[in-house]
Phi, psi and omega in degrees: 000339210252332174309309208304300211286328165313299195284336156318301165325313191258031197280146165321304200312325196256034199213308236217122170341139178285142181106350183242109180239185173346299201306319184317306195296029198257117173302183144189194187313359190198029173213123189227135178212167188321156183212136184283355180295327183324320167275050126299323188304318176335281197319299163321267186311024167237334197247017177240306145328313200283318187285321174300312195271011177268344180279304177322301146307321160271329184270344176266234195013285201289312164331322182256020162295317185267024134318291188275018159075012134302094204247136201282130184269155182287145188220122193284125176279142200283149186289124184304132196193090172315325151331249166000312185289305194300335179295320188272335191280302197274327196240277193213137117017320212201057175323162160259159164340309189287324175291329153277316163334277174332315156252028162313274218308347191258343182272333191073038193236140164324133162304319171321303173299347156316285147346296165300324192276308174293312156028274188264339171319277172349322200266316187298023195240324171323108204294162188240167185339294175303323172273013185262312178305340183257357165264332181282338204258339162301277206310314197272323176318309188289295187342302185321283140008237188003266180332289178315307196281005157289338169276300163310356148240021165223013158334306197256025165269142187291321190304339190289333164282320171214107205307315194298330157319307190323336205253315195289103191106346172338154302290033181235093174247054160036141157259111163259172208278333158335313181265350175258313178295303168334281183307281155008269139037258191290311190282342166268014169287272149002316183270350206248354178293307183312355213244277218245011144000274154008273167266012159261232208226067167012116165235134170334303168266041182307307175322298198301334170285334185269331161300341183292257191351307174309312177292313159334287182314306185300349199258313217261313188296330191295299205296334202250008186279303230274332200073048170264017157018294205293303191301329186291325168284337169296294163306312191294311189296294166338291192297286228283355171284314198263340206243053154255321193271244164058298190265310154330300172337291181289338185273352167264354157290310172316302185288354183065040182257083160329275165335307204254314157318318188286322184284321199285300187319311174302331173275325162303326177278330173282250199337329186293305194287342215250330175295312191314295214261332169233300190321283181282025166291291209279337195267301210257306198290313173293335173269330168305313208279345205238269182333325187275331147357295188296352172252332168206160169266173176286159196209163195300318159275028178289276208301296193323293195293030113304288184308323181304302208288320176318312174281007164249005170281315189288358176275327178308289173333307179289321186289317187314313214281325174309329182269313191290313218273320159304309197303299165328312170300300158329320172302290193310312192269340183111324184211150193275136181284172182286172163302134188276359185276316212283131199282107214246127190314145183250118175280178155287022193280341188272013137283305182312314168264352143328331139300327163298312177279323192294321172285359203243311167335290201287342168101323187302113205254120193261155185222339211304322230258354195271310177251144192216149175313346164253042172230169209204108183328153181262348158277030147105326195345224161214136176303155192284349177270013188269023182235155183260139173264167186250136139329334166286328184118346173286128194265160143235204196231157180266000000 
């Protein structure tokens, strides 16, 4: 059975143009062309990735987090209370109104403290400061990488200049080692993102990431199966451009260098839209779609490889609409808002005024959190705190 499906899998019809099969495709000493055993190699050289960014990280990355004065907010850990816990491991997270009652009454405990108690849970599941700088300062080390050597090997390729080389001879197109150590590259860069997925740092468009990531991987093996080589270095060198700003960005957020972070971002979102939303439409999609006609008719990896990329154009679109709408915030305020993918810590104010109220109740007028010794009435006074309360709530001057 496994024999059958193979060979159903590797049928010409679905790989290879019509008029063109295996046979064509047959090496020889001064000729190489893809061989899909070849992406076995990902898997390793991706569980070799896993090991280089955990070194990276700990002996580079987090030493210069506190260097550069990233420092991990303190965070009050929630009180051990075996109800609760379980309830947050096994059933939800993020109770409902009805669901804190209920385990008010099992706890014996105020809703609120209840309440308060998931909080601090929470917060505590929250990646802290530092490792979001040390996962951003990988990412930017590899991207940085990446690009330049997509650029140093495909500088002197014609196809990078004139998109219809991509076609020409198609598919019996030479593999060179240049271009297989490239591809090689990016897809265990991909399997290894897919490996610790898990444990980095939940973002808001976690799904989306993980379909980004499926189509990729399925875009770069199909593309390198299919001997689509040329268009697959294209899309890889596109993507790896916008995400080199991309990653500095956050790491100058993370130090709170306002100024330069607000300049990168704005230089990012411009290099995003304009590689995403015009370069690769016109570079990658109009040329699978229109150009490659001219060399062949369609055929079943035709369709495929088409259909990936339309789904990393819609992805673009879903990130795009994410950018613009930060860009817009920018304008307006004046300074880049946070990331909107980003899981953002949840404080205490609607305790601090539950407090505020109970004391205000009580006639006692809370000032601490408002007035300070420099400050000044604005009809000329002496600051309230040289002044005396009253049990009443009435100030008078000493």
């Amino acid at each position: 059975m496994a024999r059958s499906l193979n060979e159903w899998l590797w049928q010409h019809e679905f790989w290879l143009p019509p008029g063109i099969t295996w046979e064509d495709m047959q090496e020889s000493e001064d000729i190489h062309y893809p061989q899909p055993r070849d992406l076995l190699l990902s898997i390793p050289f991706a569980l070799i990735l896993v090991v280089i960014r955990c070194a990276f990280e700990r002996a580079i990355a987090l030493p210069l987090s506190s260097k550069l004065g990233v420092r991990d907010k303190q965070r009050p850990k929630a009180q051990p209370n075996p109800v609760l816990e379980t309830f947050y491991s096994t059933c939800c997270k993020n109770p409902e109104e009805g669901e804190l009652i209920s385990l008010a009454k099992q706890c014996d405990l105020p809703v609120r403290k209840v309440e308060r108690w998931f909080r601090c849970r929470r917060n505590t599941d929250r990646p802290s400061l530092s490792k979001k700088f040390c996962e951003a300062c990988w990412r930017f080390a590899f991207y940085f990488i990446s690009f330049f050597t997509g650029l140093a090997v495909l500088y002197d390729k014609p196809w990078l200049w004139d998109h219809r080389e991509c076609w020409t001879g198609y598919p019996q197109q030479p593999l060179q080692p240049s271009l297989f150590w490239y591809y090689l590259l990016e897809l265990s860069f991909y399997w290894s993102l897919v490996f610790t997925l898990p444990f980095d740092v939940k973002r808001k468009d976690f799904k989306e990431q993980i379909v980004h990531h499926a189509a990729t991987i399925f875009l770069i093996s199909f593309s390198y199966c299919a001997n689509y080589i040329r268009i697959g270095t294209l899309v890889m060198i596109i993507h790896d451009a916008s995400d080199c700003f991309l990653e500095p960005t956050k790491i100058f957020n993370y130090m709170k260098w306002k100024k330069t972070c607000d300049s990168l971002f704005m230089i990012f979102s411009a290099v995003f839209l304009i590689s995403r939303l015009v370069i690769f439409p016109y570079t990658v999609l109009y040329n699978t779609y229109y150009y490659s006609m001219e060399i062949f008719q369609p055929f079943f990896g035709y369709y495929f490889m088409n259909a990936l990329l339309i789904i990393l154009q819609l992805l673009h679109v879903f990130w795009s609409c994410l950018i613009i709408h930060m860009v817009y915030k920018f304008i307006l305020q004046g300074t880049m808002e946070k990331d909107m993918r980003s899981d953002t810590e949840e404080s205490d104010k609607d305790e601090e005024r539950e407090k505020i109220w109970e004391k205000e109740k009580n006639g006692i007028t809370y000032f601490s959190n408002v007035t300070s010794n420099s400050y000044i009435q604005r009809n000329g006074s002496e600051p309230l705190n040289n002044r005396t309360r009253l049990t009443n709530g009435h100030v008078k001057d000493r």
